[in-house]
py3Dmol code that shows the C-alpha trace and the ligand (Angstrom):
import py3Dmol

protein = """\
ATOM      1  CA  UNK A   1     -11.674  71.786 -33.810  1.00  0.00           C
ATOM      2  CA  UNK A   2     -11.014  68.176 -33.341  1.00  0.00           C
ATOM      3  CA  UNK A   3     -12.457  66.381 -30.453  1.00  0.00           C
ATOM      4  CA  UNK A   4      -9.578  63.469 -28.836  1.00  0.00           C
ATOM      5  CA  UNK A   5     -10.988  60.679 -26.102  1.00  0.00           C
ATOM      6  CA  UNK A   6      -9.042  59.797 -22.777  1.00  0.00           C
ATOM      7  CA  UNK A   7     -10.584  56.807 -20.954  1.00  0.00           C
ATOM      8  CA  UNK A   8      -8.477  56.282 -18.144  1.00  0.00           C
ATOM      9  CA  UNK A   9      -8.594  52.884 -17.707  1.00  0.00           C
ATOM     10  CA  UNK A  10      -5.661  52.062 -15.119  1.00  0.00           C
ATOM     11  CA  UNK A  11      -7.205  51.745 -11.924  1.00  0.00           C
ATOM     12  CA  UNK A  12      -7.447  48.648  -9.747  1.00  0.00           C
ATOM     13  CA  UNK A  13     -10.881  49.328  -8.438  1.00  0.00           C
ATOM     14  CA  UNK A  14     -10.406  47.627  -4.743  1.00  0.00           C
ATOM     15  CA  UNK A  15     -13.909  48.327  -4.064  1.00  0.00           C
ATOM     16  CA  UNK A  16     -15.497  45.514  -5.892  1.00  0.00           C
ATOM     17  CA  UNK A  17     -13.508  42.211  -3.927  1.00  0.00           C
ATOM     18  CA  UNK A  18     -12.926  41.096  -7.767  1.00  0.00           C
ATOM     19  CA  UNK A  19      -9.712  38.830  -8.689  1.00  0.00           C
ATOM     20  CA  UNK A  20      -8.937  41.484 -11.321  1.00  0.00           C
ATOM     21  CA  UNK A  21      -9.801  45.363 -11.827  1.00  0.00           C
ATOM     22  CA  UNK A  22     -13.427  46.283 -12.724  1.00  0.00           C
ATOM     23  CA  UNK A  23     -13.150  47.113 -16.086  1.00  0.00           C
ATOM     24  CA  UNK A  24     -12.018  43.746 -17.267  1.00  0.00           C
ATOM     25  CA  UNK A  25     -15.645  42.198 -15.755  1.00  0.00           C
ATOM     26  CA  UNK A  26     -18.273  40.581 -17.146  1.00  0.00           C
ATOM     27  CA  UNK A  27     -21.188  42.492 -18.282  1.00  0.00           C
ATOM     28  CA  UNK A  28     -23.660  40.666 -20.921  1.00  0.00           C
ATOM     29  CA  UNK A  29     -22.125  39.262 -23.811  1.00  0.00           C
ATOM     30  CA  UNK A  30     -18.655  40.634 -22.966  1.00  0.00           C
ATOM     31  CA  UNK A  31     -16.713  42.669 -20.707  1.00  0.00           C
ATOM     32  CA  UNK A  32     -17.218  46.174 -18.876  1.00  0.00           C
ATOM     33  CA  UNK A  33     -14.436  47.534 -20.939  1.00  0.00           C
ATOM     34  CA  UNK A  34     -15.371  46.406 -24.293  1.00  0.00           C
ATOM     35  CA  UNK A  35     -19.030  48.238 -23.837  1.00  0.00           C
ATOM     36  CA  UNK A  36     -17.652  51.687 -22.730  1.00  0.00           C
ATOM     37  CA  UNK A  37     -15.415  51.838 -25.577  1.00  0.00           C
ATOM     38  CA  UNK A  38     -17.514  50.631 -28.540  1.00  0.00           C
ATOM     39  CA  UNK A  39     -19.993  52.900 -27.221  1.00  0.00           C
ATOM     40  CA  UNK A  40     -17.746  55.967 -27.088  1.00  0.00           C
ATOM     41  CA  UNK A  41     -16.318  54.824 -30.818  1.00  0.00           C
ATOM     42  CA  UNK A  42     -20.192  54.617 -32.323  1.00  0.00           C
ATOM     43  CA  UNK A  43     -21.198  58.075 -30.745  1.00  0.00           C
ATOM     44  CA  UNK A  44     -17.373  59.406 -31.655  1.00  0.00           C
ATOM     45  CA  UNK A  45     -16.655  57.180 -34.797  1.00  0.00           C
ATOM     46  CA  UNK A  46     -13.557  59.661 -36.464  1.00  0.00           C
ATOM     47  CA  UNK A  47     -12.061  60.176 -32.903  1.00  0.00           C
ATOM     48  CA  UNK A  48      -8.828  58.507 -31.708  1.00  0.00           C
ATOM     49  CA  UNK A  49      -9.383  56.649 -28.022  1.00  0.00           C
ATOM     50  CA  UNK A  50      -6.644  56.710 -25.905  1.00  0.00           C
ATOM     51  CA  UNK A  51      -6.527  54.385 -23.183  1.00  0.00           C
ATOM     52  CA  UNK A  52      -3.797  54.769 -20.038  1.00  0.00           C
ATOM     53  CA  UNK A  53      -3.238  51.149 -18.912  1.00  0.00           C
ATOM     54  CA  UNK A  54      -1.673  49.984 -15.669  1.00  0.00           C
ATOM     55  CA  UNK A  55       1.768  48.593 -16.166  1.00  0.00           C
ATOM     56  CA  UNK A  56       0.734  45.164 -14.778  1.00  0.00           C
ATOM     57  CA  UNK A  57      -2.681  44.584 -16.820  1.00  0.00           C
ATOM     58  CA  UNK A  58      -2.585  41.248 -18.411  1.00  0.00           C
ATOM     59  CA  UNK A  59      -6.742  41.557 -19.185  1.00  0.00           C
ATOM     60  CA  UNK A  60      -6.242  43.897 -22.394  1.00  0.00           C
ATOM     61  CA  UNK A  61      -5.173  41.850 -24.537  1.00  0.00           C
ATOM     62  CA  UNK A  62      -8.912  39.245 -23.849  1.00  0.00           C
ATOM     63  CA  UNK A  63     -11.121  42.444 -24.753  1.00  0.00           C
ATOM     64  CA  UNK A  64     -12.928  42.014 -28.337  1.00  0.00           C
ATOM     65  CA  UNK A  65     -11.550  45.872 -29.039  1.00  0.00           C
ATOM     66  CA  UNK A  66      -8.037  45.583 -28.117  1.00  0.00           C
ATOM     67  CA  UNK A  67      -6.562  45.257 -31.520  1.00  0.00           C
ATOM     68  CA  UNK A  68      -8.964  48.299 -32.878  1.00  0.00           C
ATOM     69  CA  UNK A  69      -7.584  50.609 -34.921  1.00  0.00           C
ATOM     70  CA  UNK A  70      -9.134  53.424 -33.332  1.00  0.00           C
ATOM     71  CA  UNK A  71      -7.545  53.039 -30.031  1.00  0.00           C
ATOM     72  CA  UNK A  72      -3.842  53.787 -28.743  1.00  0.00           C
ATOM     73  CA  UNK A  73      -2.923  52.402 -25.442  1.00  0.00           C
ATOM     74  CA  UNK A  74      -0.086  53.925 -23.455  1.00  0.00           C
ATOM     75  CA  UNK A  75       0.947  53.855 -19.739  1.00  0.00           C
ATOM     76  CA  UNK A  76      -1.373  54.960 -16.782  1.00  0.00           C
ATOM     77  CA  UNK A  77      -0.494  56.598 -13.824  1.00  0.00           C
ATOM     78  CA  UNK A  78      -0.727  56.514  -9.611  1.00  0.00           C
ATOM     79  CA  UNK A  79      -3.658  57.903  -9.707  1.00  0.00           C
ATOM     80  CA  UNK A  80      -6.765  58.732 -12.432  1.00  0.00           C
ATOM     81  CA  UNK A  81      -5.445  62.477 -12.916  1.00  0.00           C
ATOM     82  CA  UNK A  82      -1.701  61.281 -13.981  1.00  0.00           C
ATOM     83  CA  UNK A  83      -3.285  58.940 -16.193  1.00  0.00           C
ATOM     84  CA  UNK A  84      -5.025  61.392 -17.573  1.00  0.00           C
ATOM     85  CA  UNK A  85      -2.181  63.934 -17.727  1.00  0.00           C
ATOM     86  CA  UNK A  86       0.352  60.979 -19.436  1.00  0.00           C
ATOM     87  CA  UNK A  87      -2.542  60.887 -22.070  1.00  0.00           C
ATOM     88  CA  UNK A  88      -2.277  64.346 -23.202  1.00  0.00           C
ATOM     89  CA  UNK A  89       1.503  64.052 -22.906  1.00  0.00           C
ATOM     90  CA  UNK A  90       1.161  61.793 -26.102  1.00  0.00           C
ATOM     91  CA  UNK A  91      -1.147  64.487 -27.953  1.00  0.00           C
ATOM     92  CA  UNK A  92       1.821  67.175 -27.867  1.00  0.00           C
ATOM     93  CA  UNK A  93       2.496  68.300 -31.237  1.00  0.00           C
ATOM     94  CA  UNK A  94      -0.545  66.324 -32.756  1.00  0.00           C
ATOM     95  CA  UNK A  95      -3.288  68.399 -30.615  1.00  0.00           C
ATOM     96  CA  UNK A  96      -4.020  72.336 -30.636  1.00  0.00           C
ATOM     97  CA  UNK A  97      -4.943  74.219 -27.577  1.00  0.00           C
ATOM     98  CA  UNK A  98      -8.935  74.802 -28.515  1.00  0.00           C
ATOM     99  CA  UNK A  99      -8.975  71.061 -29.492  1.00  0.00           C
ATOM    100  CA  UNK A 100     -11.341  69.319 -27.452  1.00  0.00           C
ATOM    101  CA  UNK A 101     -10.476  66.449 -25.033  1.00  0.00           C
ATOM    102  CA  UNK A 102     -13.343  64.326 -24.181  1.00  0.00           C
ATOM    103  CA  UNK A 103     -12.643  62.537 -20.772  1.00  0.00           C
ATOM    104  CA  UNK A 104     -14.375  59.609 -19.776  1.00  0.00           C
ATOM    105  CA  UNK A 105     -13.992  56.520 -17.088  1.00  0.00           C
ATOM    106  CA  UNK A 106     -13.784  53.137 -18.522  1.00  0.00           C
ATOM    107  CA  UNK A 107     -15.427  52.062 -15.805  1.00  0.00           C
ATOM    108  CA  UNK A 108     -19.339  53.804 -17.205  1.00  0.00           C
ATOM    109  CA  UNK A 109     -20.204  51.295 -19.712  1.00  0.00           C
ATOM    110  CA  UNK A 110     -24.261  52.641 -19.656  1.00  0.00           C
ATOM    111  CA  UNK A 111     -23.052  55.945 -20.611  1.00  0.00           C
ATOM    112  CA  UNK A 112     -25.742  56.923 -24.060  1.00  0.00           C
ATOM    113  CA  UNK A 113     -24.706  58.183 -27.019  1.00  0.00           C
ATOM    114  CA  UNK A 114     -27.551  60.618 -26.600  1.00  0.00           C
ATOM    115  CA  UNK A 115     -26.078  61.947 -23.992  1.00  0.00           C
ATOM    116  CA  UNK A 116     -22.728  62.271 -25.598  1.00  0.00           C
ATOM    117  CA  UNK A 117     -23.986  64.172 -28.392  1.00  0.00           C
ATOM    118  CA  UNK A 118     -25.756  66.228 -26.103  1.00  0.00           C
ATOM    119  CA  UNK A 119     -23.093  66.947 -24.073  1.00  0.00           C
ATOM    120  CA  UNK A 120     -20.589  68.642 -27.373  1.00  0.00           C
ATOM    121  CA  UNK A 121     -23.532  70.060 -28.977  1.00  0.00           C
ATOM    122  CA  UNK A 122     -24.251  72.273 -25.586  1.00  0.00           C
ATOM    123  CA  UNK A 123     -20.754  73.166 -25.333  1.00  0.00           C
ATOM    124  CA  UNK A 124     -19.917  73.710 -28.677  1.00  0.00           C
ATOM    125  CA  UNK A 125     -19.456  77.620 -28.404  1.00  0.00           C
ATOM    126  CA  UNK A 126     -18.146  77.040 -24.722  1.00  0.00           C
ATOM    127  CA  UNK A 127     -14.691  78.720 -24.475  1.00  0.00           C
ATOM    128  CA  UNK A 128     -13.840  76.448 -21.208  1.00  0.00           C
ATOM    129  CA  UNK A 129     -15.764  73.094 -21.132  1.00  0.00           C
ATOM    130  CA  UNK A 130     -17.934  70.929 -18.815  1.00  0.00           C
ATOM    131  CA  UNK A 131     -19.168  67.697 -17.779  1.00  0.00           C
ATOM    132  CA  UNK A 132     -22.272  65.619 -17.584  1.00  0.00           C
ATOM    133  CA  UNK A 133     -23.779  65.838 -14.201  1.00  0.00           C
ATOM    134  CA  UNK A 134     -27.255  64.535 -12.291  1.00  0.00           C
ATOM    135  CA  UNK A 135     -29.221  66.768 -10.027  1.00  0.00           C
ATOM    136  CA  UNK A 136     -29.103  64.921  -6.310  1.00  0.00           C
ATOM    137  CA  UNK A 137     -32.392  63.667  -5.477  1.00  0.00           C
ATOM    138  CA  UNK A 138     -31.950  62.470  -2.233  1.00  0.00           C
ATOM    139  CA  UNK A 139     -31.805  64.386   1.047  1.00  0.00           C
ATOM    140  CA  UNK A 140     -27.925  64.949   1.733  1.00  0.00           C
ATOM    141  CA  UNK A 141     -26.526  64.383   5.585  1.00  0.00           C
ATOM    142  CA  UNK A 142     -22.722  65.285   7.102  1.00  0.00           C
ATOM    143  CA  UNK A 143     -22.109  62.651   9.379  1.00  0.00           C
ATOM    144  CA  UNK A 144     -18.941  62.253  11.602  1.00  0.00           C
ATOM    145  CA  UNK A 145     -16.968  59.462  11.991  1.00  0.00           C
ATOM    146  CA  UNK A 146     -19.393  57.319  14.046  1.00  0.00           C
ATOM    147  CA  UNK A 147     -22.596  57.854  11.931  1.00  0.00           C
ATOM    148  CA  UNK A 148     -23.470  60.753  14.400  1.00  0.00           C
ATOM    149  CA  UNK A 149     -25.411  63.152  12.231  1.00  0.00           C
ATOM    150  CA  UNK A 150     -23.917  66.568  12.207  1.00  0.00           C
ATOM    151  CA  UNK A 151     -25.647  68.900   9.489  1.00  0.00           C
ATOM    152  CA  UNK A 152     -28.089  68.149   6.997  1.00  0.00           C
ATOM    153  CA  UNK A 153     -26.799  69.772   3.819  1.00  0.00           C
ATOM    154  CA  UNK A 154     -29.478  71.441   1.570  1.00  0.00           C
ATOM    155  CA  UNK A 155     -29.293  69.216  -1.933  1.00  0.00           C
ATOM    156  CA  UNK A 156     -30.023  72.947  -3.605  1.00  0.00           C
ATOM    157  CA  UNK A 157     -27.798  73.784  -6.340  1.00  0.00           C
ATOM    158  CA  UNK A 158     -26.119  70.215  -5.614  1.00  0.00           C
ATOM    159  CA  UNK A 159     -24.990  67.838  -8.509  1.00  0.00           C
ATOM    160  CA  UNK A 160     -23.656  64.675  -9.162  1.00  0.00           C
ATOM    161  CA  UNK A 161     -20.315  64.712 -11.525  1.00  0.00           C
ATOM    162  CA  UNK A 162     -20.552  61.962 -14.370  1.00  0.00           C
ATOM    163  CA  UNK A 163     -18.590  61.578 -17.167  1.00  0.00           C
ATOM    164  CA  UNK A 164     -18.046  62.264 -20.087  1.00  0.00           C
ATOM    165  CA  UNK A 165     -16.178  65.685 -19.108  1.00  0.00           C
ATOM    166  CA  UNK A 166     -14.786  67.787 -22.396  1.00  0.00           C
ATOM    167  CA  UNK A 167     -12.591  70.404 -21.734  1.00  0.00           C
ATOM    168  CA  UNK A 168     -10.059  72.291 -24.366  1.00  0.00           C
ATOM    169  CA  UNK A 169      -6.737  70.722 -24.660  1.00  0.00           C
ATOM    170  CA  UNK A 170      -4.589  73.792 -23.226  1.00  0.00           C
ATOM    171  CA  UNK A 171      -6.510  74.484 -20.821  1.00  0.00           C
ATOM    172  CA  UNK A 172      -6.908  71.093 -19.319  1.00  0.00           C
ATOM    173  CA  UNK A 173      -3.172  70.186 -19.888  1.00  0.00           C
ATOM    174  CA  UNK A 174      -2.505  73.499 -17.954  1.00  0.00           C
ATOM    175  CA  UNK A 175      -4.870  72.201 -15.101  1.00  0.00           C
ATOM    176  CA  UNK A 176      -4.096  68.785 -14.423  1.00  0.00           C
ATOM    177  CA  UNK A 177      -0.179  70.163 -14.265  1.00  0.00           C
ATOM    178  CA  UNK A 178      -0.802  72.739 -11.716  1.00  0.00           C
ATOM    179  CA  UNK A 179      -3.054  70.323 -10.027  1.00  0.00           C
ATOM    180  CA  UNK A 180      -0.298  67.964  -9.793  1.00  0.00           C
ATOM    181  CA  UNK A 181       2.678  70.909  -8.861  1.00  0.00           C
ATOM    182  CA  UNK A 182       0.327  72.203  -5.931  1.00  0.00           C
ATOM    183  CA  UNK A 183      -0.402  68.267  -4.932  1.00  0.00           C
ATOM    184  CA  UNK A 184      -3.661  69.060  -4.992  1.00  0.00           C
ATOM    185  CA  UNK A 185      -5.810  65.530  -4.707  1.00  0.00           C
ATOM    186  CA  UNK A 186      -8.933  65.709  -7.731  1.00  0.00           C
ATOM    187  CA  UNK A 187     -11.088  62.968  -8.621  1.00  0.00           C
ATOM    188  CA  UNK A 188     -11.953  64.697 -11.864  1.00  0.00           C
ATOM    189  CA  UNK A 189     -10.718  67.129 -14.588  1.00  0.00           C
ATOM    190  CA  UNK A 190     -13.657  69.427 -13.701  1.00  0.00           C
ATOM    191  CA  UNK A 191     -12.172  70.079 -10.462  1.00  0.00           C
ATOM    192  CA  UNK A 192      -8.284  70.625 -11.550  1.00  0.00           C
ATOM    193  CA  UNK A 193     -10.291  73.155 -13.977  1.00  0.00           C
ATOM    194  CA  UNK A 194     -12.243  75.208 -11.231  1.00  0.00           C
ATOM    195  CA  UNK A 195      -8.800  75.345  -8.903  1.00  0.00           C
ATOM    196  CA  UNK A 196      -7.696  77.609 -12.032  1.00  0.00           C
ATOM    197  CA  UNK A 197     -10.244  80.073 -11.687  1.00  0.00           C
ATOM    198  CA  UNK A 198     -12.559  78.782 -14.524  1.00  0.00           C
ATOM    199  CA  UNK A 199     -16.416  77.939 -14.496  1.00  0.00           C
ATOM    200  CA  UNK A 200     -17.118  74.466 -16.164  1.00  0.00           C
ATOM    201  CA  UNK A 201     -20.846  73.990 -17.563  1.00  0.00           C
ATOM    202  CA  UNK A 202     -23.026  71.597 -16.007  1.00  0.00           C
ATOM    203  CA  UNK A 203     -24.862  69.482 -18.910  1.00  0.00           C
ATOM    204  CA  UNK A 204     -27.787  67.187 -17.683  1.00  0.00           C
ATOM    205  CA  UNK A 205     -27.130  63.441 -18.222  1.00  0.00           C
ATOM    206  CA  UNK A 206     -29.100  60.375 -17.363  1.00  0.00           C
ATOM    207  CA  UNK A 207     -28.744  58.915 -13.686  1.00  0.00           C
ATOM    208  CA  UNK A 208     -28.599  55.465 -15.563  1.00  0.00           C
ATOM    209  CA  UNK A 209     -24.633  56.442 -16.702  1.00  0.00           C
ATOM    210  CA  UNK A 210     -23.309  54.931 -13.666  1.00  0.00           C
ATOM    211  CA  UNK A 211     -20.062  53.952 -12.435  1.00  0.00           C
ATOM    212  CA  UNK A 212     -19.302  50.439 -11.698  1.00  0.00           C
ATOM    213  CA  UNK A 213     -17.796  51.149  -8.166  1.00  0.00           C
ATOM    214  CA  UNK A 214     -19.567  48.465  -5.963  1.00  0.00           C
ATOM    215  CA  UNK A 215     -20.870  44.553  -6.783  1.00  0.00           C
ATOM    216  CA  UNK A 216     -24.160  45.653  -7.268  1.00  0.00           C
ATOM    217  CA  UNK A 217     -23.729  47.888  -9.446  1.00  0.00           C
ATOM    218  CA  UNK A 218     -22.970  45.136 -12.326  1.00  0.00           C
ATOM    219  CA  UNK A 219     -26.647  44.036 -11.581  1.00  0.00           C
ATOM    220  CA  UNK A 220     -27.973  47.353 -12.104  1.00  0.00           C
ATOM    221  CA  UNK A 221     -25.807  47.786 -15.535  1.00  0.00           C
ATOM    222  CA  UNK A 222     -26.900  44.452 -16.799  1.00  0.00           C
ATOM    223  CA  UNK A 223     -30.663  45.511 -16.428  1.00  0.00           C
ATOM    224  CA  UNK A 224     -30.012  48.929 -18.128  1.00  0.00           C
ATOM    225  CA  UNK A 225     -27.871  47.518 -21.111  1.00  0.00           C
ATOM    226  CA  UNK A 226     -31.116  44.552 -21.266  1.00  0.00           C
ATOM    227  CA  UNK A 227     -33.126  47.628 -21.367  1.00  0.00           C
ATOM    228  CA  UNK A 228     -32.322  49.760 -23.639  1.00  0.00           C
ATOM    229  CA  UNK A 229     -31.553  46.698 -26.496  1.00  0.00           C
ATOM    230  CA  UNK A 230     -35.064  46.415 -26.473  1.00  0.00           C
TER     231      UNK A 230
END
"""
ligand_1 = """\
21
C5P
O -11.583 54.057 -8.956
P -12.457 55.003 -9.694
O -13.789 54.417 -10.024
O -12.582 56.360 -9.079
O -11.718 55.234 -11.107
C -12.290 56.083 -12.071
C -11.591 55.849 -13.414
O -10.222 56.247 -13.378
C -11.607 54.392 -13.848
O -11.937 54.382 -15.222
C -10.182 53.942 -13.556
O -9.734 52.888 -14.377
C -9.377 55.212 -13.827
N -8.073 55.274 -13.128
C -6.883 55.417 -13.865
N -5.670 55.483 -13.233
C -5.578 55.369 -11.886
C -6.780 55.234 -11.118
C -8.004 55.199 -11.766
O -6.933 55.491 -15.090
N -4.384 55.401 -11.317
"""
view = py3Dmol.view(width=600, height=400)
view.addModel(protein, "pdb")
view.setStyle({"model": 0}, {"cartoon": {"style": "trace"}})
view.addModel(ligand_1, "xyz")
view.setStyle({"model": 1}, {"stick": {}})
view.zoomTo()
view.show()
């Protein structure tokens, strides 16, 4: 089966007080954007990337990738899931229903390719899919509103979603559309999966694949990148 690569890239990213959206800043020698992707095109080096842009982005264009010809922009959507969900609008008629889709954000430039191979290789039989995922180490509270402490949640069996997640084209198409006809709000395409009755696979991944959500977390990615070029 062939394996095709969404990296919704059409967010805004509000939570990082930047003057333009996360993806499009500086991390070592270039930008967020341009790590994530060469990394997914050296683990994934015969698979076409599509990326769902935001109708207004004027940073494309500056990435050292933008011109590749392994990539295929194409218009995002309100939120991650439509982006996603225009993305697999373009595959109709080019991808089959046990083709894999390999979802990942833009914004998880220290993703490995270690862990990218490891993730197919696990689910290579695997008639539904799955995603990366960390086990939560710390001790998990339920707090209300004003920091009150309500229940302390036992961090058994709990998980931390990552990405990449890889689930079969039909099947994920299927999902994200019923998803979006019972306006059900999903952060991920695991989710849309489970609201259709399926099990996705959890697949161990490093905690270092993190998601650039917060200022600090460009310090951290800088360190990791330093790191591993060792
Ligand atoms: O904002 P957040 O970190 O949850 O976004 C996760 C990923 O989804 C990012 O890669 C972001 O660019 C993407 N996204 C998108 N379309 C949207 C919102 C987010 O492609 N409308």
């Amino acid at each position: 089966h062939r394996l095709w690569v969404i990296v919704p890239a059409a967010g805004i990213g509000s939570r990082m007080q930047a003057d333009r959206p996360k993806q499009y800043l500086p991390l070592g020698q270039g930008y967020v954007a341009d790590y994530t992707l060469s990394l997914l095109h050296q683990a994934l080096p015969d698979s076409q990337i599509l990326v769902p842009l935001h109708h207004q982005d004027q940073w494309w264009p500056t990435l050292d990738c933008a011109t590749a010809h392994w990539l295929e922009t194409l218009p995002g959507g309100q939120e991650r899931a439509h982006s996603v969900r225009n993305a697999l609008e373009t595959l109709t008629g080019r991808a089959q229903d046990n083709d894999w889709v390999l979802v990942h954000d833009i914004a998880r430039p220290c993703v490995s390719v270690g862990d990218i191979h490891h993730l197919i290789a696990t689910l290579a039989q695997h008639p539904v899919g799955g995603l990366l995922a960390a086990p939560v180490a710390d001790t998990m509270k339920r707090a209300q509103g004003d920091q009150q402490v309500t229940e302390t949640v036992s961090r058994d069996g709990l998980w931390h979603a990552l990405t990449p997640q890889m689930f079969r084209y039909g099947l994920l198409k299927q999902a994200l559309n019923q998803a979006e006809a019972s306006h059900q709000t999903i952060t991920d395409e695991a989710s849309a999966i489970e609201a259709l009755g399926l099990t996705p696979r959890l697949v161990t991944g490093s905690r270092f694949n993190l998601k650039i959500t917060h200022p600090e977390d460009l310090t951290l990615a800088e360190y990791i990148l330093a790191a591993r070029s060792q």
